[in-house]
VEXRO-872387 format. One record per residue: x, y, z of N, C-alpha, C, O in turn; residue in three letters. Coordinates in steps of 0.1 Angstrom, whole numbers, padded with zeros to 4 digits, always signed. Example, Ala and Ser with C-alpha at 12.3 -4.5 7.8 and 13.67 -1.06 7.14 Angstrom:
# VEXRO-872387
+0132-0057+0078+0123-0045+0078+0132-0033+0078+0142-0033+0085ALA;+0128-0022+0071+0137-0011+0071+0129+0000+0079+0134+0011+0080SER;
This chain:
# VEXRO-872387
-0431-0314+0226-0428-0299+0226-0415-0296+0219-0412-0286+0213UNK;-0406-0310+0223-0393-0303+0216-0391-0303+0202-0385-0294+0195UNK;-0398-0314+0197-0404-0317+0182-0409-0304+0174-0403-0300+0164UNK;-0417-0300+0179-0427-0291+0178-0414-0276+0173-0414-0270+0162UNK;-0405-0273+0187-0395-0266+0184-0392-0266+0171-0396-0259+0162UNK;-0382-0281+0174-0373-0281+0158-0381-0278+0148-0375-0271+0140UNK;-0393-0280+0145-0402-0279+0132-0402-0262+0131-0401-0256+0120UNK;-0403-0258+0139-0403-0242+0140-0390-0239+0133-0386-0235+0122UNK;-0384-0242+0144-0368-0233+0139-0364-0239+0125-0355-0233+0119UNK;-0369-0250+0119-0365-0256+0102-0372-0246+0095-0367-0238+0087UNK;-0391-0246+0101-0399-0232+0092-0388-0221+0094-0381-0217+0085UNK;-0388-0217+0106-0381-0201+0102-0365-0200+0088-0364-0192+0079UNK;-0356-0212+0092-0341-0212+0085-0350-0216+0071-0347-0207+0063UNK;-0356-0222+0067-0357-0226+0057-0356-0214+0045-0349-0216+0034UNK;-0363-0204+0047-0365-0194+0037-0348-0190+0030-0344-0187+0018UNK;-0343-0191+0040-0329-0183+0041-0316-0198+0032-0310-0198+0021UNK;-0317-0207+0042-0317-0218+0036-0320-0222+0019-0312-0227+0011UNK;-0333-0220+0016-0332-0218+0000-0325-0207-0011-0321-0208-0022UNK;-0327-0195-0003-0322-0185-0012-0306-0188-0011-0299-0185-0021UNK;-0299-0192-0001-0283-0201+0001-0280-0207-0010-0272-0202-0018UNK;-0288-0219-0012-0290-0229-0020-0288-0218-0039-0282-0218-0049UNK;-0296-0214-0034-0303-0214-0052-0296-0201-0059-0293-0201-0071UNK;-0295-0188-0047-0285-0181-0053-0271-0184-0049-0265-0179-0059UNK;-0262-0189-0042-0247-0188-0042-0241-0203-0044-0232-0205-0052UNK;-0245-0211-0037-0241-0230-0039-0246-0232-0055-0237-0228-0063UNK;-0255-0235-0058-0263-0234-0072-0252-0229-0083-0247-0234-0093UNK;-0252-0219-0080-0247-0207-0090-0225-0213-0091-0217-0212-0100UNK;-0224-0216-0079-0208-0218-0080-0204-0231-0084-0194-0236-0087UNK;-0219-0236-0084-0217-0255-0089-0217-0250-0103-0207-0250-0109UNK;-0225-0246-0108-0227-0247-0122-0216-0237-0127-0215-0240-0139UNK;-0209-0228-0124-0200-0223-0127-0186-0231-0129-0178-0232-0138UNK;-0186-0234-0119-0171-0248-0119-0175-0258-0134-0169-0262-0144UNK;-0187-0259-0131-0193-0273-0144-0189-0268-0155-0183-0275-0164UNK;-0193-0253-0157-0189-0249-0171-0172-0244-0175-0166-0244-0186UNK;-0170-0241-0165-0156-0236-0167-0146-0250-0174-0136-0249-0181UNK;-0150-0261-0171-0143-0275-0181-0151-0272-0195-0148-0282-0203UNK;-0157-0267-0199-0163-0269-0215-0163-0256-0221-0164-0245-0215UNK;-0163-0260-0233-0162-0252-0244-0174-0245-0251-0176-0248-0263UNK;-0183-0233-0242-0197-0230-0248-0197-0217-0247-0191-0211-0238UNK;-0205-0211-0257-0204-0192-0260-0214-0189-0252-0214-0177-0248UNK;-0222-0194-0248-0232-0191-0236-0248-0192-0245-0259-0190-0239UNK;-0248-0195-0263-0259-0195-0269-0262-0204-0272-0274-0206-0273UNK;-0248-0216-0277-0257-0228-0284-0256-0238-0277-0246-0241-0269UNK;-0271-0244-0280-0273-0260-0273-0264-0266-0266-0262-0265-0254UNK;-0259-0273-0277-0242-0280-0279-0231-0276-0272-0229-0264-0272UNK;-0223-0282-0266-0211-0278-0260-0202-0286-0251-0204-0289-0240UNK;-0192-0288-0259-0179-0294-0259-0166-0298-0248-0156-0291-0248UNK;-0167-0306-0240-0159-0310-0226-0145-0304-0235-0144-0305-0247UNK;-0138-0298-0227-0124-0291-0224-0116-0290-0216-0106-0284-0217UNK;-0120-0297-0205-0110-0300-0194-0105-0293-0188-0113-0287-0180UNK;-0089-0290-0189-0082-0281-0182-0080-0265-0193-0076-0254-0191UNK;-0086-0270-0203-0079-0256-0211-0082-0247-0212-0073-0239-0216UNK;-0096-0241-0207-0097-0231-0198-0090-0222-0188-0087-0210-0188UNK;-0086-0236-0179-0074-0228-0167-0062-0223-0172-0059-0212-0168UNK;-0053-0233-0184-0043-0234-0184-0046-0216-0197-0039-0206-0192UNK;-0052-0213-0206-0052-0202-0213-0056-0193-0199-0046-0191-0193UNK;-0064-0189-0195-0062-0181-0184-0047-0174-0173-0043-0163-0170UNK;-0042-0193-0170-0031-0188-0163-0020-0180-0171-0012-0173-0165UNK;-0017-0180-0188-0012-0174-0193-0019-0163-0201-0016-0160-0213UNK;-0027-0159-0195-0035-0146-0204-0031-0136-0194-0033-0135-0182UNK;-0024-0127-0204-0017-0115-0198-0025-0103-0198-0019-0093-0196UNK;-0042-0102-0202-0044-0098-0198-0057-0095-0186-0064-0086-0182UNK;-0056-0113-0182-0064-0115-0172-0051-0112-0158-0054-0109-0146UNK;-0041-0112-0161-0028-0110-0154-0027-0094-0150-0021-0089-0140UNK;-0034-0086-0162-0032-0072-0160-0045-0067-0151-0044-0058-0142UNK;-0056-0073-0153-0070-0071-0144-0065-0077-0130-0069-0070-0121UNK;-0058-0088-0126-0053-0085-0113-0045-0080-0107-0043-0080-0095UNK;-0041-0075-0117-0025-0066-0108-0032-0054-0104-0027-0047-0095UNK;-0048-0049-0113-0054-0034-0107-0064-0035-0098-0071-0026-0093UNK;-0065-0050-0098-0082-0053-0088-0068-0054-0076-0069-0046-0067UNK;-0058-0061-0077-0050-0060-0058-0047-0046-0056-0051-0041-0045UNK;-0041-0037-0067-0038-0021-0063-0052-0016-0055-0053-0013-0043UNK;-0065-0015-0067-0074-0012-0055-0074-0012-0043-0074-0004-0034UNK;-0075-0026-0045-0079-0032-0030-0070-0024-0022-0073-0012-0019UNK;-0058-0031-0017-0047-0028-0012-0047-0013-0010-0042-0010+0001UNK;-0051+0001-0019-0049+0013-0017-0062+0013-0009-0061+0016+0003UNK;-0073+0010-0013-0088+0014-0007-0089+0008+0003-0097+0013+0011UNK;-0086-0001+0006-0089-0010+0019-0077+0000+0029-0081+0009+0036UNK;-0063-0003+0029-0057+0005+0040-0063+0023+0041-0066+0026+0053UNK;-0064+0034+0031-0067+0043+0029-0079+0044+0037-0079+0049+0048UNK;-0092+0036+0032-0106+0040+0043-0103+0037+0057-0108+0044+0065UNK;-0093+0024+0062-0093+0024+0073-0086+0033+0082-0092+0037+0093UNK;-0075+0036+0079-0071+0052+0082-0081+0058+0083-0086+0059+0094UNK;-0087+0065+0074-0097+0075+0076-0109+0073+0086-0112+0081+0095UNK;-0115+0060+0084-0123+0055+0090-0119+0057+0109-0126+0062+0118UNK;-0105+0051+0111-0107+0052+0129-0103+0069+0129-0106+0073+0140UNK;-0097+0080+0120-0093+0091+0127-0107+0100+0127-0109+0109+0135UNK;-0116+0096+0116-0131+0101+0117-0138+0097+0127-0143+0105+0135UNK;-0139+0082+0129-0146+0078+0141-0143+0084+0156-0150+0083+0166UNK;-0128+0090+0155-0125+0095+0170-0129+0104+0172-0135+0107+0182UNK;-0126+0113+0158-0133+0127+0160-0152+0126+0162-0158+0132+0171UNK;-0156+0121+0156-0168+0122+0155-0177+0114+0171-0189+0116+0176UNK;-0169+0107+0174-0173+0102+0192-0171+0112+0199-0173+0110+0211UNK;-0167+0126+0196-0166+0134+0208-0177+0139+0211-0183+0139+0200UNK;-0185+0145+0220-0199+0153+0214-0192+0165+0215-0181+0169+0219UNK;-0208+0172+0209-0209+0183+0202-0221+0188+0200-0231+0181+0204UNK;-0225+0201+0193-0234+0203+0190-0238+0201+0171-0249+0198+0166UNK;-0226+0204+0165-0226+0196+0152-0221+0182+0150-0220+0178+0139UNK;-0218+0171+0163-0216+0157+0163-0224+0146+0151-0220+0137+0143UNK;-0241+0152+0155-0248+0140+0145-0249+0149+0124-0249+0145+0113UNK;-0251+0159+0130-0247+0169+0115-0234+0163+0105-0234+0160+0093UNK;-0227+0162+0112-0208+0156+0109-0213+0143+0102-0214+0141+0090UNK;-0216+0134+0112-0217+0120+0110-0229+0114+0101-0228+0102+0097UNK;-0243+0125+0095-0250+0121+0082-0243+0125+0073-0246+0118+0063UNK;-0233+0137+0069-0223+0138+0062-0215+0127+0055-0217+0124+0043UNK;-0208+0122+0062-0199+0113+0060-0203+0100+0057-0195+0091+0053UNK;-0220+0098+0061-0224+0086+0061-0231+0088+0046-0230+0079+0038UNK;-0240+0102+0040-0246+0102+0035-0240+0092+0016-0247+0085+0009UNK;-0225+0096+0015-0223+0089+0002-0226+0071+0000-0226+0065-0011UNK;-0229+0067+0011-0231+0048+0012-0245+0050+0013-0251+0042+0020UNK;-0253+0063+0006-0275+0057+0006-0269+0057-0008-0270+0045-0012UNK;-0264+0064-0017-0264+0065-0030-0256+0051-0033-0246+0046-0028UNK;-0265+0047-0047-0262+0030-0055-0243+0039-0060-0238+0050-0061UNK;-0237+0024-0064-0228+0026-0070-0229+0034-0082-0220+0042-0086UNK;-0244+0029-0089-0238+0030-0099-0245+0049-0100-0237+0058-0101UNK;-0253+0050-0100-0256+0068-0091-0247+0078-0091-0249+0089-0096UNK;-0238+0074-0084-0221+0075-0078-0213+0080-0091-0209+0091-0094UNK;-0212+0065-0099-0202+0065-0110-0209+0074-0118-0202+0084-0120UNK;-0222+0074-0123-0226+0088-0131-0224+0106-0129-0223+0116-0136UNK;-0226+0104-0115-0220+0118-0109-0211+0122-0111-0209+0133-0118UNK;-0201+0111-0104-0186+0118-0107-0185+0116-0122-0178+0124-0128UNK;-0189+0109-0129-0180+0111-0147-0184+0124-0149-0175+0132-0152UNK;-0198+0130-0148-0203+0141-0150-0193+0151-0146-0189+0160-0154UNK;-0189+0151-0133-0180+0162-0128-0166+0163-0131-0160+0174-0133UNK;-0160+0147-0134-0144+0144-0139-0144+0142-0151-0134+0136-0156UNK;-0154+0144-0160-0148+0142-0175-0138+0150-0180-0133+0159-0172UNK;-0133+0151-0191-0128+0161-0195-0138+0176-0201-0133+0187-0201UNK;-0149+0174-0203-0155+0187-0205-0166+0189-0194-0174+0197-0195UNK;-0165+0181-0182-0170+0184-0168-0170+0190-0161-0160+0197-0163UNK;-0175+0193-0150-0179+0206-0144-0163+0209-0137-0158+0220-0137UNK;-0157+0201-0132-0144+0206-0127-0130+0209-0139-0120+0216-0137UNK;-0132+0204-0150-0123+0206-0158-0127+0222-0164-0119+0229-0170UNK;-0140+0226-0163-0145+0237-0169-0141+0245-0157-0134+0254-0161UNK;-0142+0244-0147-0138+0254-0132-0124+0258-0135-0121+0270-0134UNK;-0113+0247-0139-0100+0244-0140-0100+0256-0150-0095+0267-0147UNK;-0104+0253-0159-0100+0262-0176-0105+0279-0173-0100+0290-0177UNK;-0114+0277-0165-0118+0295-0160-0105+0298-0154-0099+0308-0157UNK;-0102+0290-0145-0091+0296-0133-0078+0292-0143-0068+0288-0138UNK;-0077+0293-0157-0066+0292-0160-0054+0283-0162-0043+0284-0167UNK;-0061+0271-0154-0053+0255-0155-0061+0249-0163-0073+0249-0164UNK;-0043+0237-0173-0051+0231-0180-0057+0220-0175-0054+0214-0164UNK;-0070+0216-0185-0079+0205-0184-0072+0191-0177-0061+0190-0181UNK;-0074+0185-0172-0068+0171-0166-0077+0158-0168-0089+0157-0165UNK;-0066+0144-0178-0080+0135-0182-0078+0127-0168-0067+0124-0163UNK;-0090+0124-0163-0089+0121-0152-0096+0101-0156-0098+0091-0149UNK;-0097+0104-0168-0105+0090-0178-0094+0082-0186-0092+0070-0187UNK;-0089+0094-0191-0080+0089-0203-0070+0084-0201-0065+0076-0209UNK;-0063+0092-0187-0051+0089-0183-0050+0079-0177-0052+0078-0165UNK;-0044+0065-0187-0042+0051-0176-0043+0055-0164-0054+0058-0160UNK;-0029+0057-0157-0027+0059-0140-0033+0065-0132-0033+0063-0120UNK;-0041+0076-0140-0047+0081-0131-0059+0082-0134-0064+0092-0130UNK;-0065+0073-0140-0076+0066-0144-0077+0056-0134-0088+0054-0130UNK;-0067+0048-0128-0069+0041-0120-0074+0048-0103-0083+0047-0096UNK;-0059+0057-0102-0063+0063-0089-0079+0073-0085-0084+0076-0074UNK;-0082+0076-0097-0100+0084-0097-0105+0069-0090-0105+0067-0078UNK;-0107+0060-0099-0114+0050-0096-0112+0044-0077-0118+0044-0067UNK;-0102+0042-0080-0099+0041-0061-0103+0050-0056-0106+0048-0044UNK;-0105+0062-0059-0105+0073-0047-0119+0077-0046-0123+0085-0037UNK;-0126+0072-0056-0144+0067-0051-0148+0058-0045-0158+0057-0038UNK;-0140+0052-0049-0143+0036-0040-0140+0039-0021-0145+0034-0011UNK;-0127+0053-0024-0124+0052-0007-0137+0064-0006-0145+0060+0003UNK;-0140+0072-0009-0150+0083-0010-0165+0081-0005-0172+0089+0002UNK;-0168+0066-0012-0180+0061-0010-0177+0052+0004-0184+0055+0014UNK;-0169+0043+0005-0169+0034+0017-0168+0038+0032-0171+0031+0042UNK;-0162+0051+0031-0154+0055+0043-0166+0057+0055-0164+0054+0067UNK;-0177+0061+0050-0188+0058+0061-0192+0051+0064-0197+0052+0075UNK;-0194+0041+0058-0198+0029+0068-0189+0020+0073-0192+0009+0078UNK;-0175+0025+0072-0164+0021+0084-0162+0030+0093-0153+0027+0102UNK;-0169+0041+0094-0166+0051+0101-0178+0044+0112-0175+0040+0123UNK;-0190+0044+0106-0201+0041+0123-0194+0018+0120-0202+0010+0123UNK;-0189+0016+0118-0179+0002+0127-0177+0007+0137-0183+0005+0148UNK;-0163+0017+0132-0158+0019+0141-0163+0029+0153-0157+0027+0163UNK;-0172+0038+0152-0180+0043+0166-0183+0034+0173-0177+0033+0184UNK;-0193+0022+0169-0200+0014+0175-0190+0009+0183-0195+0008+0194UNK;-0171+0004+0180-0160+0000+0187-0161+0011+0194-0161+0008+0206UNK;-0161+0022+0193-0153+0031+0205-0168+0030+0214-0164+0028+0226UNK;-0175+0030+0214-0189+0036+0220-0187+0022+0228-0192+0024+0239UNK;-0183+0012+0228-0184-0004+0236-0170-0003+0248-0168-0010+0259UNK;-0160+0011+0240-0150+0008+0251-0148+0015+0270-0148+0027+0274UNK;-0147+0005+0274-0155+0014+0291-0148+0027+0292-0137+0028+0288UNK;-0153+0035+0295-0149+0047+0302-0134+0048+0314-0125+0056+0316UNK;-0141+0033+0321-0130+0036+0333-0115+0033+0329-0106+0032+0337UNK;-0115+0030+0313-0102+0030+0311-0093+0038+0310-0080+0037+0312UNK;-0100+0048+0305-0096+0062+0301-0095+0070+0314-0091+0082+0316UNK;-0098+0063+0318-0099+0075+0332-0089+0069+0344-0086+0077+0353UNK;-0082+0055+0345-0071+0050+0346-0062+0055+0341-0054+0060+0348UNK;-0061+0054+0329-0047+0058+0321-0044+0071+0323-0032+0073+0323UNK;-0054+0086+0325-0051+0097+0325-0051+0102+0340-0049+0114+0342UNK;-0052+0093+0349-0045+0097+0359-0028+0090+0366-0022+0091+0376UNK;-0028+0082+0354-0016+0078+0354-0005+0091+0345+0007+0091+0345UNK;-0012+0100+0340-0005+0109+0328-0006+0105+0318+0003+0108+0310UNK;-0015+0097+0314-0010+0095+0296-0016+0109+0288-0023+0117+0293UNK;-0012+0108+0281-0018+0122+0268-0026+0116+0262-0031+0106+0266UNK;-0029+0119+0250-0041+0118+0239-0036+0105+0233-0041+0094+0234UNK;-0026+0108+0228-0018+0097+0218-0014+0090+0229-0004+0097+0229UNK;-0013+0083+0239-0008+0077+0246-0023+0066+0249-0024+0054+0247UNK;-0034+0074+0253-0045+0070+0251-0047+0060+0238-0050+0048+0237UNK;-0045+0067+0230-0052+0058+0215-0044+0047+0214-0049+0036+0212UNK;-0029+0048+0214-0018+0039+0216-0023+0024+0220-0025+0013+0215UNK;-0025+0031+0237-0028+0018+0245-0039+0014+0249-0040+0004+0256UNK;-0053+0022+0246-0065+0019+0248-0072+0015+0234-0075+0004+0229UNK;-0073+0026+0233-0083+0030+0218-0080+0021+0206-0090+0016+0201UNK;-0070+0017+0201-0064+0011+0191-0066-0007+0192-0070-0015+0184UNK;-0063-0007+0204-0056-0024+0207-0076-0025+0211-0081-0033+0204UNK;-0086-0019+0219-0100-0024+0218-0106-0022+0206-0118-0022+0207UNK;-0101-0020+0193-0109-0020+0181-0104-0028+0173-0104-0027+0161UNK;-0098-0037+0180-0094-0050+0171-0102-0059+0163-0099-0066+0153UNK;-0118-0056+0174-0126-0065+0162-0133-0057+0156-0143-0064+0152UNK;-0135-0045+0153-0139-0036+0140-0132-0038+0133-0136-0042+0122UNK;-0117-0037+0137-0107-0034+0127-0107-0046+0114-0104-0046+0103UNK;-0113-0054+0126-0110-0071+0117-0123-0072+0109-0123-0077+0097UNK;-0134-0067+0114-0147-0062+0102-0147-0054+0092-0153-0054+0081UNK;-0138-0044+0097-0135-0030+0087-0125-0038+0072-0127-0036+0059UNK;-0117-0046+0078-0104-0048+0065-0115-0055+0060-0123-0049+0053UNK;-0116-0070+0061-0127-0080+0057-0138-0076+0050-0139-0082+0039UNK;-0146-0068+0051-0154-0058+0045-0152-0051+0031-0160-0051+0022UNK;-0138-0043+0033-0134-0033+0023-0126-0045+0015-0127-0045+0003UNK;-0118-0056+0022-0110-0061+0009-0122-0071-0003-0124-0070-0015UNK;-0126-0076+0004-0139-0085-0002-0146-0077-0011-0146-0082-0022UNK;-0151-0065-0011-0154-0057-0015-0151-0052-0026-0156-0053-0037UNK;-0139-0045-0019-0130-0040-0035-0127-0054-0044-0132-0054-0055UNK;-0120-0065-0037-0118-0074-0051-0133-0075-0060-0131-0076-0072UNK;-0145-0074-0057-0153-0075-0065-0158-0063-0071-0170-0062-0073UNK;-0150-0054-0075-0151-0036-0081-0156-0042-0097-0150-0049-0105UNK;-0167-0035-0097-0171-0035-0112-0176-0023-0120-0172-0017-0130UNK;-0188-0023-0108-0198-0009-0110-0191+0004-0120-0192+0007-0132UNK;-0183+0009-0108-0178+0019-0112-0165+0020-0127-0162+0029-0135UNK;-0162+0009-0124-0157+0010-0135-0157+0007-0149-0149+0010-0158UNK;-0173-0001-0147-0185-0006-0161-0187+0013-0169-0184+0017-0180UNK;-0193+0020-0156-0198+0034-0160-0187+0043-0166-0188+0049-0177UNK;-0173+0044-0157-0163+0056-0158-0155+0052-0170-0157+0060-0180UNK;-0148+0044-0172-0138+0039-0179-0140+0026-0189-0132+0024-0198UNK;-0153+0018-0187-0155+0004-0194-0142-0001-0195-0140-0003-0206UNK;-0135-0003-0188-0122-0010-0188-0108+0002-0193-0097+0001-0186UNK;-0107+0007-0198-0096+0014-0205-0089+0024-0196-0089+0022-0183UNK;-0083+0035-0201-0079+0031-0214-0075+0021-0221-0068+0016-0212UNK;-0072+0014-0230-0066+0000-0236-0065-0008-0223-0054-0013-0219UNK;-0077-0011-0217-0077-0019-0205-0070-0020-0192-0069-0029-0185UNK;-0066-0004-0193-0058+0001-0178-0066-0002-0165-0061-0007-0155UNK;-0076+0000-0166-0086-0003-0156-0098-0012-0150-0107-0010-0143UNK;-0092-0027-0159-0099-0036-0161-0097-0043-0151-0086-0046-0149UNK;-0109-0046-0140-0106-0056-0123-0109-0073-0131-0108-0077-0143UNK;-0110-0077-0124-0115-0091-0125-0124-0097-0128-0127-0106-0136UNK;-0133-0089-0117-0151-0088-0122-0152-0083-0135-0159-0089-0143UNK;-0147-0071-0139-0151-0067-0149-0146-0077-0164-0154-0081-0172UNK;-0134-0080-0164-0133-0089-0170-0143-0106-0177-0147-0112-0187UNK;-0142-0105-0159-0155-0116-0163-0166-0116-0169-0170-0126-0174UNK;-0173-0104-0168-0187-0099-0173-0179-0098-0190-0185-0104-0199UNK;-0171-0093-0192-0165-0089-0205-0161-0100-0214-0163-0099-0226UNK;-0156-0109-0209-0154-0119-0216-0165-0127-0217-0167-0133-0228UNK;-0173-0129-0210-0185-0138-0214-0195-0134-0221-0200-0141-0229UNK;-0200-0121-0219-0207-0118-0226-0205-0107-0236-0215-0104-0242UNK;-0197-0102-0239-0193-0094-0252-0187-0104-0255-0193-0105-0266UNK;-0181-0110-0256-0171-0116-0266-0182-0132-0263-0177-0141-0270UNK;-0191-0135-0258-0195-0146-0256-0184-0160-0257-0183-0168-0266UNK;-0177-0160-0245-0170-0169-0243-0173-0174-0227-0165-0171-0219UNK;-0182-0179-0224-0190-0181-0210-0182-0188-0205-0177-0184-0195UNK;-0175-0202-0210-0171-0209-0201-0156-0208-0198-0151-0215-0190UNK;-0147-0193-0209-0136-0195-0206-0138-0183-0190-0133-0182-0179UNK;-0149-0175-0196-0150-0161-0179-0153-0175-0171-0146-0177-0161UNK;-0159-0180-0173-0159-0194-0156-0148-0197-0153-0145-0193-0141UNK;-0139-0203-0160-0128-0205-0157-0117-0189-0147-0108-0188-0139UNK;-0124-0182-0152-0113-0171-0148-0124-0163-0135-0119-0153-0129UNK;-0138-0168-0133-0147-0165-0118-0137-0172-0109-0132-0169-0098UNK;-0137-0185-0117-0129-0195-0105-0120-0193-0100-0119-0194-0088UNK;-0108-0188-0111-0099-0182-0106-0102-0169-0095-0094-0165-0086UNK;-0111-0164-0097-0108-0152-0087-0115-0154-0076-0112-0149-0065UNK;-0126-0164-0076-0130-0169-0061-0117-0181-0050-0116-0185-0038UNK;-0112-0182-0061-0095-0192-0052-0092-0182-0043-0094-0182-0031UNK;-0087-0173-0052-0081-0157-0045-0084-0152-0037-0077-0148-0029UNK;-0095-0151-0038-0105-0140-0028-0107-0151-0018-0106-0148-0006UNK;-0109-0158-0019-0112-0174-0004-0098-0172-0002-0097-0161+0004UNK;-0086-0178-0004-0075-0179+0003-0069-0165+0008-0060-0164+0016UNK;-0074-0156+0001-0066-0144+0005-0077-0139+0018-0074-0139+0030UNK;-0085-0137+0015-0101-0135+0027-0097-0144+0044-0098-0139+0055UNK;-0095-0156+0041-0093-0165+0055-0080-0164+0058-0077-0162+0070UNK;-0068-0164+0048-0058-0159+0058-0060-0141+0062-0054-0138+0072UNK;-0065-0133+0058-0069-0123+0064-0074-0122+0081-0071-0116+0092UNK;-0086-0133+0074-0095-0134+0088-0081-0142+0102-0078-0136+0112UNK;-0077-0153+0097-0071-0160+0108-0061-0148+0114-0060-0148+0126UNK;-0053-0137+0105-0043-0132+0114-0046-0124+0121-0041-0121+0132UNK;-0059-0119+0113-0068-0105+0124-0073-0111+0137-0071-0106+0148UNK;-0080-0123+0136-0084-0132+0149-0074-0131+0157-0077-0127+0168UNK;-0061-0134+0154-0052-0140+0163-0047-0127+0170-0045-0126+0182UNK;-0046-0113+0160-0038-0103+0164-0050-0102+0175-0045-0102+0186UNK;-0064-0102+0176-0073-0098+0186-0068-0108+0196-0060-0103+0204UNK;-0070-0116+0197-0063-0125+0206-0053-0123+0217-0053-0127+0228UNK;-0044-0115+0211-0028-0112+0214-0034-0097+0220-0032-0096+0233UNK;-0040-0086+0214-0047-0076+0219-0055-0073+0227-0055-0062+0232UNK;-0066-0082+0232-0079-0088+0240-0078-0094+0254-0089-0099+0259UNK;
């Protein structure tokens, strides 16, 4: 009978187990493989190179400039939704008679694909788009919201917080909706106020959302492509070029497959070491909070 089990539970893992295998282990082996050789991704033929991959990378300034705007993302979009994320979720735990109205609102921008998204808004933020034409009626001028490096970047982040923010918003309900009642009902007959509440209740039990919510949005953003394939294709003069995008760019436009391996690698280092020390301090801060 116990036999019988295990053979079960191997049938059921197995399915999941291959697609493991074949899409993400598979795919990272052969990526490291290539990233030592010298191949455009078309011919046969192709030439062991060792380290020189890594070492042109670590001095390519402008694989240096695609990380300096895939961490800005991150870093703006990941703190920004989370903010937003617990002060919506508080509001939106209160009932109401417009409570679930509010909450498909805010949820509705995460059914739409990214890339859906990125078409919309260019439509509306271009320079001859529906808001730059609103602008020029009302007498202000046009604003490139494309063209302009800097703030070619900050559009880009502020879709990324635009689109994400609801599905950190029901995290964090699901956190408050788990936290007991009778806590709150302790503290406010001790006198606490609202903010006194969130302080020492509300905040310190959403430690492990919180630690879902960052983990989520940073992982996330470091792999920004989408949006920025459709709005900007990298520019202006590569103002807005992430990492991912790079990678896709270098390998296949310019057909240099194995130097973008070299530089996937590099960004999966990053994103692993920067991802687990995330995870361990968030663990621990629950820990300390819990």
């Amino acid at each position: 009978m116990v036999k019988n089990d295990r053979w079960s539970y191997a049938l059921m893992f197995s399915p999941g187990i291959v697609i493991y295998f074949c899409f993400l282990l598979i795919p990272i082996f052969l990526l490291v493989y290539y990233s030592f050789y010298d191949w455009d991704g078309l011919s046969p033929s192709y030439s062991f190179a060792g380290l020189s991959n890594y070492v042109e990378a670590f001095h390519d300034k402008a694989f240096a400039r695609a990380l300096q705007v895939t961490l800005f993302i991150t870093v703006v979009a990941t703190l920004a939704v989370n903010i937003l994320g617990i002060a919506f979720a508080v509001f939106l735990n209160q009932k109401g008679r417009m409570t679930n109205f509010y909450r498909s609102v805010f949820f509705f921008p995460l059914l739409l694909s990214t890339v859906s998204v990125g078409f919309i808004w260019k439509s509306i933020l271009s320079y001859n788009g529906l808001f730059n034409n609103l602008l020029e009626q009302l007498g202000v001028e046009r604003i490139e919201f494309f063209g302009n490096p800097d703030l070619a970047v900050w559009t880009i982040t502020f879709l990324a917080i635009w689109q994400s923010t609801g599905f950190i918003i029901v995290i964090y309900l699901a956190g408050l909706q788990s936290i007991p009642g009778s806590l709150y009902e302790a503290v406010k007959m001790d006198g606490a106020n609202r903010w006194q509440q969130f302080r020492h209740i509300t905040f310190p039990m959403l430690a492990p959302a919180f630690t879902m919510s960052i983990i989520f949005m940073f992982t996330g953003s470091m792999r920004e492509y989408d949006r920025v394939a459709i709005l900007t294709s990298g520019g202006p003069a590569g103002a807005t070029e992430t990492i991912a995008y790079q990678v896709v760019k270098v390998g296949f436009s310019a057909n240099r497959l194995s130097y973008s391996a070299s530089l996937a690698v590099y960004m999966l280092i990053i994103v692993s070491l920067l991802s687990v020390s995330l995870t361990v301090y968030l663990r621990r801060r629950e820990e300390r909070l819990l």
